[in-house]
LUMDO-502087 format. One line per 10 residues: number of its first residue (from 1); their letters; for each residue x, y, z of C-alpha. Coordinates in steps of 0.25 Angstrom, whole numbers. Example, Ala and Ser with C-alpha at 12.3 -4.5 7.8 and 13.67 -1.06 7.14 Angstrom:
// LUMDO-502087
1> as> 49 -18 31 | 55 -4 29
// end
This chain:
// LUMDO-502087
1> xxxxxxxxxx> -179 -148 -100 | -166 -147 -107 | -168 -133 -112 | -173 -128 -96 | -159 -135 -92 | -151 -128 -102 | -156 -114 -96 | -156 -117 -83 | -139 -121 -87 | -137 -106 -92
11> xxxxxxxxxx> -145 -99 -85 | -136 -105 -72 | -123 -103 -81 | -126 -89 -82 | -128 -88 -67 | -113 -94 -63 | -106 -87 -74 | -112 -75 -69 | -119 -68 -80 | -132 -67 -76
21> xxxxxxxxxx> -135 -64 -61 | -131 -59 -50 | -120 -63 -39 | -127 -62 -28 | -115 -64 -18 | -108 -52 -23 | -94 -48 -20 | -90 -42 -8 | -78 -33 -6 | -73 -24 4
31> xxxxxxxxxx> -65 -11 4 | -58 0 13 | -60 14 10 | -55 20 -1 | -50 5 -8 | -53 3 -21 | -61 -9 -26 | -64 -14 -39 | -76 -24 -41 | -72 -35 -53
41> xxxxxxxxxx> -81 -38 -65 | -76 -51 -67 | -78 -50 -83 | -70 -43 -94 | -80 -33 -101 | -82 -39 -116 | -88 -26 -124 | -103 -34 -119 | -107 -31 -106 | -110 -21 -97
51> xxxxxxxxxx> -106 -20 -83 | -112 -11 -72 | -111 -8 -58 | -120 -3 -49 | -119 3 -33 | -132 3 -26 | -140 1 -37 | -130 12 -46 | -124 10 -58 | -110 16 -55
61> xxxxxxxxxx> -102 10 -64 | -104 2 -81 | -95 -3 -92 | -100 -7 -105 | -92 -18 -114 | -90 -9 -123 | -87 3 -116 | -96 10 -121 | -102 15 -108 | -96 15 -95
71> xxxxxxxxxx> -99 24 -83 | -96 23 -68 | -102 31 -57 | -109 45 -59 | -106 40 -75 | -115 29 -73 | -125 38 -65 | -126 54 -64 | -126 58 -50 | -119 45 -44
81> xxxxxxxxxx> -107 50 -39 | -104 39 -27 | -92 34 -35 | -88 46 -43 | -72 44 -48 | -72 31 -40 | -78 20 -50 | -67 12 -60 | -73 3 -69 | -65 -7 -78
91> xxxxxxxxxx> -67 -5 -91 | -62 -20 -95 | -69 -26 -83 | -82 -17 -79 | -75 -19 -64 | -77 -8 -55 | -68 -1 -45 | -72 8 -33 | -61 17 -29 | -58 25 -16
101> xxxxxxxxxx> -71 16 -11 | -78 23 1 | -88 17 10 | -100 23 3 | -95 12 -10 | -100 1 -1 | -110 -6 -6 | -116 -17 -18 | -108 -16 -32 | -117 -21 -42
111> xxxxxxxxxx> -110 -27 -57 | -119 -30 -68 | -113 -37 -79 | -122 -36 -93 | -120 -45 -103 | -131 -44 -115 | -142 -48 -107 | -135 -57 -96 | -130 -49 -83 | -122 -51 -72
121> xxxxxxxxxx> -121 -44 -58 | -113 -45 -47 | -112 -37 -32 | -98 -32 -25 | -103 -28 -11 | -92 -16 -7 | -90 -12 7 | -81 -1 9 | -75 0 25 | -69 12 30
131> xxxxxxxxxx> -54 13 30 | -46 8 41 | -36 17 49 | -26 6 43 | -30 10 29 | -24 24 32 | -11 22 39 | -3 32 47 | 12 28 47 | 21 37 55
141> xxxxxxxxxx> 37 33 56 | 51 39 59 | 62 38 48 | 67 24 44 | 56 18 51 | 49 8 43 | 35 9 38 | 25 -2 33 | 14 0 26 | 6 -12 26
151> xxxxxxxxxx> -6 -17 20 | -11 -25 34 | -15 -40 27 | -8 -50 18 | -6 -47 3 | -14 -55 -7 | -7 -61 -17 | -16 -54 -28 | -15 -40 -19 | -7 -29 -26
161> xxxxxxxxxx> -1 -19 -16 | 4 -6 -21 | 10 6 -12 | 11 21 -14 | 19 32 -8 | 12 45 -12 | 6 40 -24 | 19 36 -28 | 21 18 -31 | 30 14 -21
171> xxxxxxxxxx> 27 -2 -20 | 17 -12 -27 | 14 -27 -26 | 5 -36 -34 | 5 -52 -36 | 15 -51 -47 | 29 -49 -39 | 33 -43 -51 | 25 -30 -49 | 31 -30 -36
181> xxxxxxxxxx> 40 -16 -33 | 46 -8 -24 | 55 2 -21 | 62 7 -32 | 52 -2 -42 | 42 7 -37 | 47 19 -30 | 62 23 -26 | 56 32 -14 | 58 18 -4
191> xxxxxxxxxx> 70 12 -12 | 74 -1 -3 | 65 5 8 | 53 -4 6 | 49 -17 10 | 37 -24 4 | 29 -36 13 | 25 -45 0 | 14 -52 8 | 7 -40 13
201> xxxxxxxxxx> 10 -28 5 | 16 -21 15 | 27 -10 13 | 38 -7 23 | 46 7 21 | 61 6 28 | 70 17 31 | 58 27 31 | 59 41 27 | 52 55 30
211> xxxxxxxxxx> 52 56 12 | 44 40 14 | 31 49 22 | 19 51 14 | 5 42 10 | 8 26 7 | -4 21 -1 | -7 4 -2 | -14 -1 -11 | -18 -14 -11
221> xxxxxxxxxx> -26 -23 -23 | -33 -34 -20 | -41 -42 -32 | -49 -52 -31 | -59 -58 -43 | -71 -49 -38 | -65 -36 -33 | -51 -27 -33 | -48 -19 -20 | -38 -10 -20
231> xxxxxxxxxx> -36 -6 -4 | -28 7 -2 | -19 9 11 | -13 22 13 | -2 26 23 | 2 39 28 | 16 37 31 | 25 48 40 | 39 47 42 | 46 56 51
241> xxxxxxxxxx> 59 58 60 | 75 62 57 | 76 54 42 | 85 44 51 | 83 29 49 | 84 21 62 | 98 15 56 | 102 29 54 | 98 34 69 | 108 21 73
251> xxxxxxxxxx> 119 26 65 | 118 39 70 | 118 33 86 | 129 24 84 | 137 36 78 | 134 43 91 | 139 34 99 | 152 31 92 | 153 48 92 | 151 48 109
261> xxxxxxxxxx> 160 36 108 | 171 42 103 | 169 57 110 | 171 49 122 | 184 43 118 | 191 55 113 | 186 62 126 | 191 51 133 | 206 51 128 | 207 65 128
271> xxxxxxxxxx> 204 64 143 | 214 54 145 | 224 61 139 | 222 75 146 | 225 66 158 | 240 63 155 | 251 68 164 | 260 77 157 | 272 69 162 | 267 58 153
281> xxxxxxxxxx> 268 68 141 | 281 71 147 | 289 58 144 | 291 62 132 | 301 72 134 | 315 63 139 | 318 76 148 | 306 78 155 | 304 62 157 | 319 62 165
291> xxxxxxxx> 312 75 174 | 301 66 177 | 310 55 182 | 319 64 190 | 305 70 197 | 299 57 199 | 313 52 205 | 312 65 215
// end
């Protein structure tokens, strides 16, 4: 009886610590278009297992402990070419990452972790939506208008935002306010020219300019124990107009004014003046002043 008990203790030890079975619930994750997504392991490869995934029954992607053999995609099977160039696997981990995810990746991810004669498995159902026209942006603006580029819901703490401007590293938050930069930190393209909503992730752009037009690429990473997404929101920014800021257009109409102001006083003093009698000019002369008087006198 005792013995029975003892297997029955195991055998249940094994199923809650995960090393034999299968998690029936599974994970569920969902992705936009062309995100990235990295389904976690959860173990630290030790030189003794072997992990492999497998896509509709397909083994797409496998790691050894050792290294010694590892493959992904049309490696693991000639002639599979679903995920060619797309597949990342972790080499410390056995995690996997899908990148530029499409919707034919939706579907059930299947991890089967070996170890000597125990295994492991675990599902990640992936659904892949369509992008939303929000996910592509078109933002049009005139000269020293500002521009916000926005990531459209609250920041998690653990959410790293970074933002690109042609490629180029312009802005970059993660939890650590340390590894927080901007402007000059990152790039002098927007010195003093942007403001970053710490609570969202959004960007603001002052005092835009026709050199500020080009592609604006988001990324944001959100982690969680099972899964990674990395969600991608680009934004076609167009400035255009006469390189004026609006405190520039008020300086230049306030000039104007004070131009028309002036005009108007010269012209009126010289008319003013035109309108003196000459006799007035005359009393300066002492001899012409006592020939005025005789004649008024007359």
């Amino acid at each position: 009886m005792k013995l029975h008990f003892h297997w029955l203790a195991w055998i249940l030890f094994l199923l809650d610590n995960g090393v034999s079975g299968v998690d029936s619930v599974g994970v569920s994750v969902s992705v936009n278009e062309g995100d990235s997504v990295t389904l976690n392991t959860g173990v630290q490869t030790n030189q003794q297992e072997e992990i492999k995934w497998y896509f509709s029954n397909t083994r797409i992607a496998q790691i050894s402990g050792d290294l010694s053999y590892n493959c992904t995609d049309v490696q693991c099977n000639e002639g599979t070419e679903r995920f060619r160039d797309r597949l990342k696997l972790d080499h410390q981990t056995g995690s996997l990452t899908i990148t530029n995810t499409r919707n034919t990746d939706s579907g059930d991810y299947e991890l089967k972790i070996i170890i000597s004669s125990s295994s492991s498995e675990k599902i990640f159902n992936v659904t892949v939506i369509g992008v939303s026209a929000a996910e592509r942006e078109e933002v049009n603006k005139n000269q020293g208008e500002d521009v916000i580029l926005g990531v459209g819901e609250i920041r998690k703490p653990n959410d790293a935002v970074t933002l690109y401007f042609n490629e180029i590293l312009i802005t970059e938050i993660t939890g650590d306010q340390s590894k927080i930069c901007t402007d000059d930190q990152c790039d002098e393209r927007f010195r003093d020219r942007l403001k970053l909503d710490h609570l969202t992730g959004s960007l603001t752009i002052t005092n835009t300019r026709n050199t500020d037009s080009g592609e604006y690429k988001l990324l944001i990473n959100s982690k969680s124990s099972s899964f990674n997404i990395n969600r991608v929101k680009r934004f076609n920014v167009s400035v255009t107009g006469s390189g004026l800021s609006s405190g520039a257009v008020a300086g230049i109409v306030v000039l104007l004014l004070v131009a028309v102001v002036t005009a108007g006083v010269i012209y009126y003093r010289r008319r003013n003046m035109q309108k003196i009698p000459k006799t007035a000019t005359n009393n300066r002369d002492p001899a012409a002043a006592e020939l005025n008087a005789i004649e008024a006198t007359e």
